[in-house]
Each structure stands twice: as structure tokens, then as C-alpha cells.
KOLFI-258151 format. One line per field, with one value per residue (C-alpha): x, y, z. Coordinates in nm, 2 decimals. Example, Ala and Ser with C-alpha at 12.3 -4.5 7.8 and 13.67 -1.06 7.14 Angstrom:
BEGIN
c1 = 1.23;1.37 $
c2 = -0.45;-0.11 $
c3 = 0.78;0.71 $
This chain:
BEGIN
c1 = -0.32;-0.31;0.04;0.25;0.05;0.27;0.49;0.15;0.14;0.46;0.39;0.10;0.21;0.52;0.30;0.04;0.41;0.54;0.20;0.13;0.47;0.44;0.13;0.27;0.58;0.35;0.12;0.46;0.61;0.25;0.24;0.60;0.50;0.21;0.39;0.67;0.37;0.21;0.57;0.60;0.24;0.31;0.59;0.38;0.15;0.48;0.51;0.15;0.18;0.46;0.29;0.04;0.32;0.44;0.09;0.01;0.35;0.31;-0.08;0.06;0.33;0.07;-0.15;0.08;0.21;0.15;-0.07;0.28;0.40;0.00;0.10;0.41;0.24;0.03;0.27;0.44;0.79;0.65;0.83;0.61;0.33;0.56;0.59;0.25;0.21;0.48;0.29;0.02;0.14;0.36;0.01;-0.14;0.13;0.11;-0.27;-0.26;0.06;-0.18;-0.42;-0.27;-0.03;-0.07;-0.18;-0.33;-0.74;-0.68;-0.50;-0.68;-0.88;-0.53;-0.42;-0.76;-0.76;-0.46;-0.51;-0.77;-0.56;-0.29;-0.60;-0.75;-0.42;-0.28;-0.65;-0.62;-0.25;-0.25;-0.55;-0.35;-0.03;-0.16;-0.30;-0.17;-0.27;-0.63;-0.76;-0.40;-0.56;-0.90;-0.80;-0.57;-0.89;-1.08;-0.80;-1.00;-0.77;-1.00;-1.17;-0.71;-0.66;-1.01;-0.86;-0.55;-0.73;-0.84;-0.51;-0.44;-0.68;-0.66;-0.24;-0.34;-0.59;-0.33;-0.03;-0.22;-0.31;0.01;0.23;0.34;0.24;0.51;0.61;0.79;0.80;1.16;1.30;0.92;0.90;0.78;1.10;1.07 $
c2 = 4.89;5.21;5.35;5.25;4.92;4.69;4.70;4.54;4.29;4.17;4.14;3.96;3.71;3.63;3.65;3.39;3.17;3.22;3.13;2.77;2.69;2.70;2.55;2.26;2.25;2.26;1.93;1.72;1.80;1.70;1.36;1.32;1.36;1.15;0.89;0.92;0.87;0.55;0.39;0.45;0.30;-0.01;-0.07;-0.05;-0.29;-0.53;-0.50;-0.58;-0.88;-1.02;-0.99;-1.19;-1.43;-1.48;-1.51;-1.80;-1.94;-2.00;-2.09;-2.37;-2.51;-2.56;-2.74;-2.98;-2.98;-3.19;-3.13;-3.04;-2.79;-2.61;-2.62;-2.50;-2.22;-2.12;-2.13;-1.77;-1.82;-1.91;-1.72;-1.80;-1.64;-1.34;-1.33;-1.29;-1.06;-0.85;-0.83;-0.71;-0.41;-0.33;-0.39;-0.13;0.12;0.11;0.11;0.41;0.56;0.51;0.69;1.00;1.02;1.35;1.18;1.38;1.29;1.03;0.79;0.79;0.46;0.34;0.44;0.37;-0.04;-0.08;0.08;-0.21;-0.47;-0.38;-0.31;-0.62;-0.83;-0.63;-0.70;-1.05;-1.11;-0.93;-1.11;-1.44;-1.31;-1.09;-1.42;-1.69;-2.06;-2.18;-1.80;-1.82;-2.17;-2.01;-1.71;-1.90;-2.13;-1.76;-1.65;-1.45;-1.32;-1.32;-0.97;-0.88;-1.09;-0.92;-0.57;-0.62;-0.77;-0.44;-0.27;-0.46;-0.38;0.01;-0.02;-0.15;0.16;0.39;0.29;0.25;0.65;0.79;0.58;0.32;0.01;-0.16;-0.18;-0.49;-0.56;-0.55;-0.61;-0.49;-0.19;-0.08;-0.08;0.14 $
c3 = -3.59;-3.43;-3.36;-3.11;-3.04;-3.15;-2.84;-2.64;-2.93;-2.83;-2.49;-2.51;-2.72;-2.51;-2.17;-2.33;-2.45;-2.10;-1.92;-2.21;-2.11;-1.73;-1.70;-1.94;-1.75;-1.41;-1.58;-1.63;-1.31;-1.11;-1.32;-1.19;-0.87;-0.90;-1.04;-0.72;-0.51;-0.72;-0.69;-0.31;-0.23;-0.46;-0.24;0.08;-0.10;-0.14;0.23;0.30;0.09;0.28;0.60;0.45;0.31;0.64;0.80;0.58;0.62;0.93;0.96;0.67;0.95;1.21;1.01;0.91;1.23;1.56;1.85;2.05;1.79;1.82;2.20;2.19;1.93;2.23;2.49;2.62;2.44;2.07;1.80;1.54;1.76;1.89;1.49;1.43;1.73;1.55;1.20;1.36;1.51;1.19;0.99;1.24;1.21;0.83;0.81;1.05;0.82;0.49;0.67;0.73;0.42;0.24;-0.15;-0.42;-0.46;-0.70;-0.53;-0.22;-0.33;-0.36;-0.07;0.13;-0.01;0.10;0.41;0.46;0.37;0.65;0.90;0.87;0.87;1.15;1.34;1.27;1.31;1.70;1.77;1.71;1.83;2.14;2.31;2.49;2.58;2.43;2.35;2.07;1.97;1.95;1.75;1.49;1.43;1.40;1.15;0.88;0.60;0.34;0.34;0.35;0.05;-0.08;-0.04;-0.20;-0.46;-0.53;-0.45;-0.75;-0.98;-0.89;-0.96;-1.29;-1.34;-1.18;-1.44;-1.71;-1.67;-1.54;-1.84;-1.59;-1.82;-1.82;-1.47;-1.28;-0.89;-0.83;-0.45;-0.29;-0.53;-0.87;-1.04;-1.39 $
């Protein structure tokens, strides 16, 4: 080694140290962050889910239910209508909210299936809940939830990719969250 070298040796060595460690320390901080993110959209899928709990709840009353309680349904003061008119918008807000959250690439099929979910049960819940008389009568006996139940189906499937790759494996729904 020529003379006086050994100084640039040095240098080098702790420069390619410093740089390993920052971009280690960079790869553990992102998955952190992705993680944050995977937690905060499975509660938004908890929230969808109730939306649909409630939809159903309430579809279930009415069909066991008399002919008054599907009139009173239709009529201009129903709660359980004003409910479902509710959902919708809420639905609509967070499809629209999924929509335009700032996610890294890989959970935008996360965040675009559940996005789905909320716009098809916010479509279908207003559409109920909007109306009034025979066209609520005629939109409950429309009701589609199915391509909703569909798309959370794969929200479902692409948590279960999502944890399985970021180390969330054993993760529980606790209170309408991921709870680790």
C-alpha cells in the first residue's frame, strides 16, 4: 500500500458501514411504516363491514316483518331508512377517502378492494335510503350487496397476503382494528 493510503482506507470502510447501516435502518423504518398503513386500512375494512352488518340487519327486520312495518320503512320519517340513507353517504365518503389516500404501491389493491366494497354499499345503501314511498320499496327489493360482500372478500384475502409479508401473522380484530 502506497504511503499515506491508509487514512482513505479508513474512510472508506466507515463510509460503506455508515451507508449499510442507513439503508438497513431506512428498510426497517419503511416496513414500520407500511405496517402503520396495513393496520389503519384493516380498520377501515372493520368499518365497511359494519355498514354491511347494519345493512343486512335491517334488510333481515323487514323480511320478517309485516306489510305495515315495509310501509312505515317507506314512509318520510323511517329511521331504519334515514339509517340506510346515512350508510350510504358515510360508504361514499370513505370510498372517495380510499381513493385519494397517499399509500405506498403495494397496498393499493388493498386499498382499491376496499374502496369497492364501500362504493358499492354506499351506491346501494343511498339508493334505498335516498327514496321514499314505492321507489324505497322498489330499491330494497333491488338491494345488491353481493359484488360488496365479493370485494371484501378480496379485502380479505389481500390482508392475509399483506401480513403474511410485512410479519403481521398473528394479528386479531380488536374493537374495529388490527390489534398487534
Amino acid at each position: 500500500m502506497p504511503e499515506g493510503g491508509l487514512p482513505y482506507v479508513i474512510i472508506a470502510v466507515v463510509a460503506a458501514v455508515l451507508i449499510a447501516v442507513t439503508v438497513v435502518l431506512a428498510r426497517l423504518a419503511w416496513r414500520r411504516q407500511v405496517r402503520r398503513y396495513i393496520v389503519g386500512l384493516v380498520g377501515r375494512k372493520e368499518a365497511v363491514v359494519a355498514a354491511l352488518k347494519a345493512v343486512d340487519g335491517i334488510v333481515r327486520t323487514l323480511s320478517q316483518g309485516t306489510a305495515a312495518d315495509l310501509v312505515a320503512f317507506a314512509g318520510r320519517d323511517s329511521a331504519d331508512r334515514n339509517g340506510m340513507a346515512e350508510l350510504g353517504s358515510r360508504m361514499r365518503v370513505e370510498a372517495a377517502e380510499l381513493a385519494d389516500l397517499p399509500l405506498p404501491k403495494k397496498l393499493w389493491t388493498l386499498a382499491d378492494r376496499l374502496g369497492d366494497a364501500a362504493s358499492v354499499l354506499g351506491r346501494e345503501a343511498s339508493r334505498v335510503g335516498e327514496s321514499e314511498g314505492e321507489a324505497a320499496l322498489d330499491a330494497l327489493a333491488e338491494l345488491d350487496l353481493t359484488p360488496a360482500r365479493e370485494a371484501l372478500a378480496a379485502t380479505e384475502a389481500e390482508i392475509a397476503r399483506l401480513a403474511e409479508a410485512y410479519d403481521l401473522t398473528d394479528p386479531s380484530v380488536y374493537g374495529g382494528g388490527l390489534y398487534i
